[in-house]
C-alpha positions in Angstrom: 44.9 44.5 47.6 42.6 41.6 47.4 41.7 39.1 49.4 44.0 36.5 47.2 46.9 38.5 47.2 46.9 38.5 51.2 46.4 34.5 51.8 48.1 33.8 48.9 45.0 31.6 47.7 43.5 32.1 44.2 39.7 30.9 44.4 38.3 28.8 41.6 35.5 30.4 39.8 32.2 28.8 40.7 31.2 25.8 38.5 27.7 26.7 37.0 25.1 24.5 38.1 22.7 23.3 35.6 19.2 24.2 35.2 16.3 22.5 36.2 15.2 22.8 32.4 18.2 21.1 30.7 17.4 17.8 32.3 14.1 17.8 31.7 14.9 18.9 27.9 17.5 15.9 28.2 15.0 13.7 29.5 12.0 14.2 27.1 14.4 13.4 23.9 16.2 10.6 24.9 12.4 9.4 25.9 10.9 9.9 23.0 14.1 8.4 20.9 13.3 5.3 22.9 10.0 5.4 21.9 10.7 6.2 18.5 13.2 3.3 18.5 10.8 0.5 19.7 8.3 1.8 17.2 9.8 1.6 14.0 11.6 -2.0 15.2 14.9 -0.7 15.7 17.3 -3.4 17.5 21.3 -3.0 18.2 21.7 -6.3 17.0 21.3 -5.0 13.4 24.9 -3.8 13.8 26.4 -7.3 14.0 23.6 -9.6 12.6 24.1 -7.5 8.8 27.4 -8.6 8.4 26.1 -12.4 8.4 24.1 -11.7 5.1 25.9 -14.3 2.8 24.8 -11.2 -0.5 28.2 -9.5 0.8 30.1 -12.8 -0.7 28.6 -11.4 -4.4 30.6 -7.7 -3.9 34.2 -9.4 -4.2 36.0 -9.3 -6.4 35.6 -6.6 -8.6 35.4 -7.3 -12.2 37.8 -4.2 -13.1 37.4 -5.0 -17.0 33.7 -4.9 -16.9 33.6 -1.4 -14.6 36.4 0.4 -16.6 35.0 -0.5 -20.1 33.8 3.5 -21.7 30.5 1.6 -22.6 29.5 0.6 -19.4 30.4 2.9 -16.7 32.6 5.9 -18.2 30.0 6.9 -20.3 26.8 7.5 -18.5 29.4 9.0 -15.6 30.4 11.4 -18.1 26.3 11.9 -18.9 26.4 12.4 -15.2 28.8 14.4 -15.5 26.8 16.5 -18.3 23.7 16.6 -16.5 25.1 18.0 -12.8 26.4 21.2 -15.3 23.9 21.8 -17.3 21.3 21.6 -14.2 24.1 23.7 -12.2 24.2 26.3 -14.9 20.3 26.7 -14.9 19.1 26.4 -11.6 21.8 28.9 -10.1 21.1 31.5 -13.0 17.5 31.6 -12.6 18.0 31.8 -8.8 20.2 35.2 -9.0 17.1 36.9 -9.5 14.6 34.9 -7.4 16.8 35.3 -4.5 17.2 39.3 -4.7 13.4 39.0 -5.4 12.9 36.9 -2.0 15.5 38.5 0.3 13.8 41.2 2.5 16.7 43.9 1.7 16.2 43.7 -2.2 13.3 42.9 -3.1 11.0 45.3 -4.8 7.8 45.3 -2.7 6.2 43.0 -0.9 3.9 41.2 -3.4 6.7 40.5 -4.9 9.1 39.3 -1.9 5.6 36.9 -0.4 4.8 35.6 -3.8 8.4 34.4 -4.2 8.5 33.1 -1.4 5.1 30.8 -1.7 6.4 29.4 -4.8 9.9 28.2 -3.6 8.5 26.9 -0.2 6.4 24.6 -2.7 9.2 24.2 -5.2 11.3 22.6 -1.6 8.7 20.9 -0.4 8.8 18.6 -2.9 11.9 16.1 -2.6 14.1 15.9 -6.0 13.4 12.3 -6.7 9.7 12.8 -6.7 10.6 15.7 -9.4 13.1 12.9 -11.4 9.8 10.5 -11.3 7.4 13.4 -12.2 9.7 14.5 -15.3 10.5 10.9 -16.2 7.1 10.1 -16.6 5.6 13.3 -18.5 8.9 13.4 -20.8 10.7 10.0 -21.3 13.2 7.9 -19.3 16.9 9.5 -20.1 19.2 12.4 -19.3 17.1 14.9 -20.1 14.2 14.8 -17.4 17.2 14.2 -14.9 18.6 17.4 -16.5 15.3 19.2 -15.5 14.6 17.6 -12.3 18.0 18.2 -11.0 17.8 22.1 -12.4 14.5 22.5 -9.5 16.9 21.0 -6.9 19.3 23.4 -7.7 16.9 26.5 -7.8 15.8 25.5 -4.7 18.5 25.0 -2.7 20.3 28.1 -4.0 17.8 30.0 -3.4 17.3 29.1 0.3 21.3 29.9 0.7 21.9 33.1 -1.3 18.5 34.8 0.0 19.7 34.4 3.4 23.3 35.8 2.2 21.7 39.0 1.3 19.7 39.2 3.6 22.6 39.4 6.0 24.7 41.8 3.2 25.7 45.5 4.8 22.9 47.7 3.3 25.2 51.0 3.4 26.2 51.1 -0.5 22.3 50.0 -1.0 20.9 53.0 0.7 24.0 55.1 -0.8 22.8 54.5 -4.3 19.5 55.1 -3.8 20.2 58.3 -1.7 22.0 59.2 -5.2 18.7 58.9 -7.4 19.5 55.5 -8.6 16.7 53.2 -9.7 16.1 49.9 -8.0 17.8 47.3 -10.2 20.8 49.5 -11.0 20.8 50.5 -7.2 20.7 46.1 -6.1 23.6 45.8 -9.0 25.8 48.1 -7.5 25.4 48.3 -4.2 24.5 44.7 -3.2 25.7 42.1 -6.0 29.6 42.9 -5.5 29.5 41.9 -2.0 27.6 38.9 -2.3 29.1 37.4 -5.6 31.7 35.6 -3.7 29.1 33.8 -2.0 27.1 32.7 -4.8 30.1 31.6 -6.7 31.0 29.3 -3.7 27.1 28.5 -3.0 27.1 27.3 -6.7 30.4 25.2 -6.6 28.4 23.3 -4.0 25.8 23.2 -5.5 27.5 21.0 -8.3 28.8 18.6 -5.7 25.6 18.2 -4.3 24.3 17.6 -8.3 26.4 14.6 -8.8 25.5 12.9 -5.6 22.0 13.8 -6.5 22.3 12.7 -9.9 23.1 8.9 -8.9 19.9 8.7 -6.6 17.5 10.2 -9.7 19.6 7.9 -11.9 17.6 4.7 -10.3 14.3 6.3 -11.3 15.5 6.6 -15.0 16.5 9.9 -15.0 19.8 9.4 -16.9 23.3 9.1 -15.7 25.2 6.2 -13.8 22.4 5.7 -12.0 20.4 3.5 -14.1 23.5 1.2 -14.9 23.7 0.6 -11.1 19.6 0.2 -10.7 20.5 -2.5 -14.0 23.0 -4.2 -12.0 21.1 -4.0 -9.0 18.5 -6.3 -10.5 20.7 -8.4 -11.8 22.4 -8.9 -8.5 26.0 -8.1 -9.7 26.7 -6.2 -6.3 30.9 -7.3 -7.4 30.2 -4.6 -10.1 27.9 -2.3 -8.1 31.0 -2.3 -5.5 33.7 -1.2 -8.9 30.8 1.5 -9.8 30.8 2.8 -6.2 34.7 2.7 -6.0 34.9 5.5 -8.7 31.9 7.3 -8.0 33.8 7.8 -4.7 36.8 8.8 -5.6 35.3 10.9 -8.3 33.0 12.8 -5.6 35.9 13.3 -3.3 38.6 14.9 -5.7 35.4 17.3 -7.2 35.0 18.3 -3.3 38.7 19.0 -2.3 38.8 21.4 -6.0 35.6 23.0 -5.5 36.7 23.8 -1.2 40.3 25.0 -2.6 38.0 27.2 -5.2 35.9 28.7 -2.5 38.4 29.8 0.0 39.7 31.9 -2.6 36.7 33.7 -3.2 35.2 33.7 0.9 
């Protein structure tokens, strides 16, 4: 019988005490976010001194006409649209491959596995709206160079999410079809790509999302899309149709998002 049966007194378990460590962790960031703050000029009053700006008087109200016209914002959304598929489409095909080539379970030897991996940590290192000004410049302003430079975003991000997939795939049917004298892309297709195809079906639907978000930003350098009519109204300063534009971008984002989640919980 124990000792809190007898008294009739259940002890509390003993409240860890934290470590020495943690506080000075704790300590050392929010001192250096201080610093950091004071550096770059950052100032709380920001918060309440933005809302005096009298530009917000030129968002409202919304010229509805103007924003639902086909020539002025349906269209190039549709070419948006056009542009987060076709990039879609080409980025996450020519990343199946890559990513068997650059996950340490699949690939075929090392050379292989370090050399794909060199050329994809350059590919990320380079942000997508430096590619969109890149392409725009050495093939024209337009949907195309968008095309392109929102097809290396999409390698590159697929890539870094289906490697790491595989890499953490069961390698039992792997080494089962390779015990039974099966070659090395035969043995990957059968033993590896059924149980990670969910995954890259859902890696690509979000993928797509993250291609028309992206395709708005590159669409300021010129690279096609709804972009460049808001980077036009920008300049203009008709933030009241910037605001419309926004509206239906938003909306338009959000119902892509609840589709695509719905899509991929029936394939995770």
């Amino acid at each position: 019988m124990t000792t809190a049966g007898v008294t009739g007194e259940v002890k509390r378990p003993v409240r860890p005490r934290r470590r020495a460590r943690f506080f000075f962790v704790a300590s050392a960031v929010a001192g250096f976010t201080v610093f950091a703050a004071d550096q770059v000029g950052f100032t709380f009053s920001t918060f309440w001194e933005i809302w005096t700006n009298p530009l917000w008087e030129k968002f409202w109200p919304v010229p509805w006409d103007w924003v639902l016209d086909e020539g002025n914002v349906l269209g190039p959304l549709v070419e948006t649209f056009q542009i987060a598929i076709v990039a879609t489409i080409i980025g996450c095909g020519l990343a199946l491959p890559i990513s068997f080539a650059m996950s340490r379970l699949t690939t075929p030897n090392r050379v292989v596995y370090y050399a794909s991996k060199a050329v994809m940590n350059v590919v990320r290192a380079v942000p997508d709206l430096f590619w969109a000004k890149l392409l725009v410049t050495a093939i024209g302003i337009g949907a195309f160079a968008g095309s392109w430079a929102l097809s290396v975003f999409s390698l590159a991000v697929m890539v870094k999410l289906f490697s790491e997939t595989i890499d953490a795939a069961d390698d039992r049917p792997l080494e089962a079809a390779r015990a039974a004298g099966g070659r090395h892309a035969p043995a990957v297709t059968t033993g590896v790509l059924p149980t990670v195809f969910p995954a890259y079906v859902a890696y690509a639907l979000y993928v797509f999302e993250l291609n028309i978000r992206a395709s708005l930003v590159l669409g300021l350098v010129g690279a096609g899309g709804v972009g460049r009519v808001v980077e036009t109204q920008r300049q203009f300063f008709r933030f009241d149709r910037i605001l419309g534009m926004l509206l239906i971008i938003f909306a338009v984002v959000v119902a892509i998002e609840q589709i695509s989640v719905a899509i991929r919980k029936r394939l995770v």
